[in-house]
C-alpha positions in Angstrom: 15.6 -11.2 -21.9 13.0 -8.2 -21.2 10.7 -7.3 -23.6 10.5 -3.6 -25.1 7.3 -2.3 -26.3 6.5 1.3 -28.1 3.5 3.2 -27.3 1.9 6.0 -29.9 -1.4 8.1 -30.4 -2.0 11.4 -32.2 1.1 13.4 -31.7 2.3 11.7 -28.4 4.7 8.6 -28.6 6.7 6.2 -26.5 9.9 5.2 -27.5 9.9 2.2 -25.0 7.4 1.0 -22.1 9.3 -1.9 -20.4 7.4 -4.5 -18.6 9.1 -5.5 -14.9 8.3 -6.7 -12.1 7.3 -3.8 -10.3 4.8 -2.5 -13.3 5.7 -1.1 -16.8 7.6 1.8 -16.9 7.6 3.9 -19.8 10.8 5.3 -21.4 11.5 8.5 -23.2 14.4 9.4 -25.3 15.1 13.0 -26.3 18.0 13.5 -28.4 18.9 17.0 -26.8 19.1 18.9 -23.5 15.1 19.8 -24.2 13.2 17.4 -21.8 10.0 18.4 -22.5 7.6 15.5 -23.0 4.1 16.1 -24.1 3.8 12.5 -24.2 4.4 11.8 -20.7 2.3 14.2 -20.1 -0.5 12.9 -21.9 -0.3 9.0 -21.0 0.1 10.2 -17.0 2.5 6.9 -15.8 2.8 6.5 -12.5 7.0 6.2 -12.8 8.4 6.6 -15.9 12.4 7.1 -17.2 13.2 10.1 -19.6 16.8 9.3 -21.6 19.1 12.9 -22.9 21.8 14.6 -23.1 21.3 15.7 -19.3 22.9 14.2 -15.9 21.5 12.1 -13.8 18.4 13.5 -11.6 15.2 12.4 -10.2 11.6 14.3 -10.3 10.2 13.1 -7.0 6.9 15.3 -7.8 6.4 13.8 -11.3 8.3 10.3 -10.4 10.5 10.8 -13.6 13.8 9.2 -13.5 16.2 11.4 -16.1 19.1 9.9 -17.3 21.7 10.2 -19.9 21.4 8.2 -23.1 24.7 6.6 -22.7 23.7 4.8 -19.3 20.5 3.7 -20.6 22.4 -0.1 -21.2 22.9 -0.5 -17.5 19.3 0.9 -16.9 19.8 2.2 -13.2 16.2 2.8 -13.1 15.4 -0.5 -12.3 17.2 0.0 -9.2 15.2 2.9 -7.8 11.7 1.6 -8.9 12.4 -1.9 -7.8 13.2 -0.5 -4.4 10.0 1.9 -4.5 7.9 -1.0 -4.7 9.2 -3.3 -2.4 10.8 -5.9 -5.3 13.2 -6.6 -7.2 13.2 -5.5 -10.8 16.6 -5.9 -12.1 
């Protein structure tokens, strides 16, 4: 079983950072459309997964994988960042 950590400074939080194989890879859940996330901004990850109310999509610039809250159980992320790095995540 994976183990789920939170992350938070002044005004900037983390709702998850997971630890895998291929790095940690921190998670943001916005309850809305909005998918603005100062935090993300702030702690600068080098992939990261941002959960909503939005489809599916990928930020190849910032290497944010957006995702809708109800897949975030089968977390398909671990897919595309396992392949990124060349191992196997999931």
């Amino acid at each position: 079983m994976r183990q789920l950590y939170s992350w938070q400074a002044y005004k900037a939080e983390l709702e998850f950072l997971e630890n895998t194989e291929s790095g940690i890879i921190p998670i943001k859940v916005k309850a809305s459309t909005n998918t603005k996330a100062k935090s993300l901004e702030k702690y600068h990850p080098e992939k990261s997964v941002l959960l909503s109310a939005n489809n599916i999509s990928y930020d190849t610039e910032k290497n944010i994988y957006y995702c809708p809250i109800y897949l975030a159980a089968l977390r398909p992320w671990l897919k595309l960042y396992s392949d990124q790095s060349g191992t196997d995540a999931s």
